[in-house]
Backbone bond lengths (Angstrom), bond angles and torsions (degrees), N, CA, C in turn:
res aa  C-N    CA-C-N  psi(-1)  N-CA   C-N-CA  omega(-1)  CA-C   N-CA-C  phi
1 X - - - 1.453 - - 1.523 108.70 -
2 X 1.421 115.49 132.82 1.534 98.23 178.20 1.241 109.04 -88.26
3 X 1.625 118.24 178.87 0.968 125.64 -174.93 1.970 109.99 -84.89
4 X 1.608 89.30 126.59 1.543 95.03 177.11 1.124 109.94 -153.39
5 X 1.483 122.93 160.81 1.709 128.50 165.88 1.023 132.32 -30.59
6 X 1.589 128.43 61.87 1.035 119.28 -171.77 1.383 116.89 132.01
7 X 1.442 118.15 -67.30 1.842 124.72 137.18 1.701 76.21 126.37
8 X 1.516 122.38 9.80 1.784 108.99 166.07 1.363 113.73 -57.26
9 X 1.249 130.38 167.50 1.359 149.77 144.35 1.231 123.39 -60.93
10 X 1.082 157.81 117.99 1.422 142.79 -179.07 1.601 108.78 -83.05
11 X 1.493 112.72 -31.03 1.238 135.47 165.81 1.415 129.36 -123.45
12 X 0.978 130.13 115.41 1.696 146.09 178.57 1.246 113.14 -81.37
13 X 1.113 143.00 112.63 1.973 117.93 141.51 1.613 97.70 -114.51
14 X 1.189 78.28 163.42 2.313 93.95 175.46 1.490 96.34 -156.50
15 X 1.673 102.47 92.25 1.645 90.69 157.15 1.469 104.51 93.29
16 X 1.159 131.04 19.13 1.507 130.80 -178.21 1.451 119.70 -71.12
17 X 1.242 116.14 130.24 1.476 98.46 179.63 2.087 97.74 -138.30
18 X 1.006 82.61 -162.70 1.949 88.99 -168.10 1.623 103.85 178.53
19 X 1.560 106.35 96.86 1.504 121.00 158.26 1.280 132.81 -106.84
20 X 1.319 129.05 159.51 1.546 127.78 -161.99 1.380 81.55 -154.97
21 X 1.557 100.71 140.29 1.060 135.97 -163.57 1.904 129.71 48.20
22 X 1.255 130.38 -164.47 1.425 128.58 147.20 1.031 139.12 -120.53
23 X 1.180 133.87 -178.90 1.199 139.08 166.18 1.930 115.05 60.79
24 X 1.609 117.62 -119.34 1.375 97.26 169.56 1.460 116.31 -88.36
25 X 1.070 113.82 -19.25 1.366 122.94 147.17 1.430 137.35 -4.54
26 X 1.797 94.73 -51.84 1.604 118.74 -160.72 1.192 95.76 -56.33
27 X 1.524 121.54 165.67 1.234 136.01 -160.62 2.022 88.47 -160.33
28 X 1.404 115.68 104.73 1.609 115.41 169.62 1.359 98.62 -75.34
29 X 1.477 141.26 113.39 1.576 122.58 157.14 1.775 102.76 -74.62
30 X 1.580 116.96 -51.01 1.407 116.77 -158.35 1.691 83.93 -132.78
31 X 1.586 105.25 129.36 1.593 128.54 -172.60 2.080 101.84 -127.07
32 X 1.105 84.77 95.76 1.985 96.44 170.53 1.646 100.14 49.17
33 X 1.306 125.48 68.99 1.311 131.23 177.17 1.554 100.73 -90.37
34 X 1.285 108.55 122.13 1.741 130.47 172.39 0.972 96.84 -117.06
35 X 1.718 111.18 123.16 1.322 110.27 137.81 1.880 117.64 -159.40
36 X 1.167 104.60 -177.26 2.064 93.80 176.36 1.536 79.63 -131.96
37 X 1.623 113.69 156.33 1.363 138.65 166.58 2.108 103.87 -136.22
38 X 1.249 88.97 81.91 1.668 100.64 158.28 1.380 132.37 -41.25
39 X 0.940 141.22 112.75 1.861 121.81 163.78 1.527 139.50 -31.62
40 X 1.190 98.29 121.71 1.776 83.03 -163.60 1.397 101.22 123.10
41 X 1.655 125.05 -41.34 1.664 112.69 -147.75 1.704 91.70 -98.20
42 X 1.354 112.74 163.63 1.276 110.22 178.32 1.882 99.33 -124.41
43 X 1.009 98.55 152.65 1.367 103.14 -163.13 1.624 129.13 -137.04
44 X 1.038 122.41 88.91 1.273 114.22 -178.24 1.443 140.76 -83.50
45 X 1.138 133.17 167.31 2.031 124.39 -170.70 1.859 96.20 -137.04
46 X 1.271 75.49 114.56 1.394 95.34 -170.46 1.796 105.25 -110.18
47 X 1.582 130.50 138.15 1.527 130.55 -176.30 1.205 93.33 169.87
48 X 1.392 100.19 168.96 1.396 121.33 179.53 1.891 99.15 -94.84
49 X 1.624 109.28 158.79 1.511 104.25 173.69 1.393 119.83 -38.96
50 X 1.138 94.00 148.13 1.869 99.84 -176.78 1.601 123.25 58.20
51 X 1.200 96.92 31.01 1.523 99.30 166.76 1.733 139.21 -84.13
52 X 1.321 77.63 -9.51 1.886 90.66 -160.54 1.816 119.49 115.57
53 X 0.955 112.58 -12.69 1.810 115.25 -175.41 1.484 91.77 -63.11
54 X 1.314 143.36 -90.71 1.294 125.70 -166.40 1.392 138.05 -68.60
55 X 1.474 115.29 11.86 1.275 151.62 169.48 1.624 104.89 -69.81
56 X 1.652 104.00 -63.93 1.180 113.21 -168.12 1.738 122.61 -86.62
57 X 1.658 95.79 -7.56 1.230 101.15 172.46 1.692 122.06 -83.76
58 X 1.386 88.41 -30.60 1.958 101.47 175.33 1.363 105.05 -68.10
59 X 1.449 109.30 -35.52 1.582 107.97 167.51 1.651 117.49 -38.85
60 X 1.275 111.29 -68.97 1.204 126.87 -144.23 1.752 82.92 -77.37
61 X 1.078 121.77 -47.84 1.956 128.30 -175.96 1.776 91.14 -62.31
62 X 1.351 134.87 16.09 1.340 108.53 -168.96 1.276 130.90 27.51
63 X 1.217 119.29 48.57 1.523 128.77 173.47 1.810 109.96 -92.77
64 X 1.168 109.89 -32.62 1.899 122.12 -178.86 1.797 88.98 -120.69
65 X 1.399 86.73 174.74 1.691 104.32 169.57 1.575 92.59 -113.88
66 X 0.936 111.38 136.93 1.321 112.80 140.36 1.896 138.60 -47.61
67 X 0.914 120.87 -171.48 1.421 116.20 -171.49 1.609 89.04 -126.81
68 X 0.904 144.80 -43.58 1.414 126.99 -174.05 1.783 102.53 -153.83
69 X 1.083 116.48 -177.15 1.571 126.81 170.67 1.674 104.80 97.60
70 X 1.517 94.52 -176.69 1.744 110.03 175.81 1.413 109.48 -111.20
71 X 1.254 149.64 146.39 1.282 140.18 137.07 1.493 105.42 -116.45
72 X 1.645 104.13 -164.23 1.552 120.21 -147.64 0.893 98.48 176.20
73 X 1.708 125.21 117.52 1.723 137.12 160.37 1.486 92.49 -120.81
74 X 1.332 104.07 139.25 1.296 155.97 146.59 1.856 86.99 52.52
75 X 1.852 109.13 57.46 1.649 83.15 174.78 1.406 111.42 119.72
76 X 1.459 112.11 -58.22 1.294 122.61 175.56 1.299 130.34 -110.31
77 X 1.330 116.00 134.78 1.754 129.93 -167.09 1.983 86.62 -67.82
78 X 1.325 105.19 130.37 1.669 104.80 164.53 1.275 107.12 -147.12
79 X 1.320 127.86 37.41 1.566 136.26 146.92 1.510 100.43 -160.69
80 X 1.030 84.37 156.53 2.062 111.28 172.45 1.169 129.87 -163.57
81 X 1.495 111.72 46.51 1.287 106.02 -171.17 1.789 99.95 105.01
82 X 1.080 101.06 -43.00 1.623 108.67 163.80 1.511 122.63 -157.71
83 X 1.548 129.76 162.55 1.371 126.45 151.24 0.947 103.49 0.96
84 X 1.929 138.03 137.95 0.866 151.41 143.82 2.353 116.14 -98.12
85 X 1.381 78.68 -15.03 1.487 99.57 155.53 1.624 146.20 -162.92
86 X 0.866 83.04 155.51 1.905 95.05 -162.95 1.340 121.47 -32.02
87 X 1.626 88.91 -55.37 1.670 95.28 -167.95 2.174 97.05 -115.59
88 X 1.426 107.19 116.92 1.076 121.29 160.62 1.133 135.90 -61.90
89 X 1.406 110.47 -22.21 1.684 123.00 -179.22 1.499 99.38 -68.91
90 X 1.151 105.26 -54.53 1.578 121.57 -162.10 1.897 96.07 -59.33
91 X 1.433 141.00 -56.92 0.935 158.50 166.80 1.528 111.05 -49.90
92 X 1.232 140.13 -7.20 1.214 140.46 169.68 1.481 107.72 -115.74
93 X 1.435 104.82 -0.57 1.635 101.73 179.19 1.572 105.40 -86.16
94 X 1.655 94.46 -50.21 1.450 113.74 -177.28 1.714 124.46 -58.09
95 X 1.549 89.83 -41.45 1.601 76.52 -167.04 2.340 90.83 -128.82
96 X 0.592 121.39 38.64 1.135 141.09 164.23 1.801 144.01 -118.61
97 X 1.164 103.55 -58.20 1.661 129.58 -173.26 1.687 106.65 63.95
98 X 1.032 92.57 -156.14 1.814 121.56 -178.52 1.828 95.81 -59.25
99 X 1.634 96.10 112.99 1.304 108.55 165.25 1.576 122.85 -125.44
100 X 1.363 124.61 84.66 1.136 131.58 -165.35 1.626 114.26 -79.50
101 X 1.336 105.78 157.75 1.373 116.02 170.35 1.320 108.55 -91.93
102 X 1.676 117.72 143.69 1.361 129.05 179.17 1.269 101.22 -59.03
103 X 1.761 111.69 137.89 1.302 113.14 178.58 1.252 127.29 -91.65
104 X 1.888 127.07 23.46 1.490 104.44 -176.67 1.967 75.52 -123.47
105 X 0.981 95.90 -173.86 1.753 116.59 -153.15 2.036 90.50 -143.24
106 X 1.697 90.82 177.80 1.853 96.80 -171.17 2.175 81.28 -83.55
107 X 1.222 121.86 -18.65 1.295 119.03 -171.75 1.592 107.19 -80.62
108 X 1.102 125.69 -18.47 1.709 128.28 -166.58 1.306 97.61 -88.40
109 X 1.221 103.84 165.56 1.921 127.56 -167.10 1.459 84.84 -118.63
110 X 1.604 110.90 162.46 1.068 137.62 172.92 1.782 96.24 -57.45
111 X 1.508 98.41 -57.43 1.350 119.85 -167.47 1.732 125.43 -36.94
112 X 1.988 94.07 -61.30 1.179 91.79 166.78 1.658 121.27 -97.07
113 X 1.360 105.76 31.02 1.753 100.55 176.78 1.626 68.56 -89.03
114 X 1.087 137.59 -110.83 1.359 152.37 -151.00 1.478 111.89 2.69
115 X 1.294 119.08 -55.82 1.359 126.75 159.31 0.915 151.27 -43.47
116 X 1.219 103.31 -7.74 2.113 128.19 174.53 1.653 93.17 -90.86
């Protein structure tokens, strides 16, 4: 753990996972993901396509549920197996902010991404 104010997590997971569909079907995106993200640390997600990086990030933005595990922002347990609260909007205001989607598309040019 590094050294920080306090030595909280700002972010928790224990055990996260994320499936789509069943059977042979199933599709694992995120399989027992552990980890803590401290204040202060900067952190990057590194894989090849289809690994889980934007899987696990909608996770953590409460945008999807996960399929099983615990997490924890900034303090507070807000899944366990399920919602730990009702309203998600309210919970992505608080302990989240502004989570945007990348702005170029398979249709955008180098050209006009640059220009935004």
């Amino acid at each position: 753990m590094p050294a920080t104010v306090g030595g909280k997590a700002l972010i928790d997971l224990r055990n996260i996972s994320k499936h789509y569909g069943e059977g042979q079907t199933r599709v694992d995106a995120l399989a027992d993901v552990t980890a803590s993200i401290y204040p202060g640390e900067v952190v990057g997600l590194l894989g090849p396509s289809g690994s889980g990086k934007t899987t696990l990030l909608n996770v953590i933005g409460c945008v999807i549920e996960p399929s099983g595990g615990w997490m924890m922002l900034d303090g507070e347990i807000v899944y366990d197996a399920r919602w730990l609260r009702a309203d998600l909007r309210r919970l992505r205001l608080e302990k989240i902010g502004c989570f945007r989607r990348p702005i170029s598309s398979p249709s955008s040019t180098a050209r006009r991404t640059s220009r935004r």
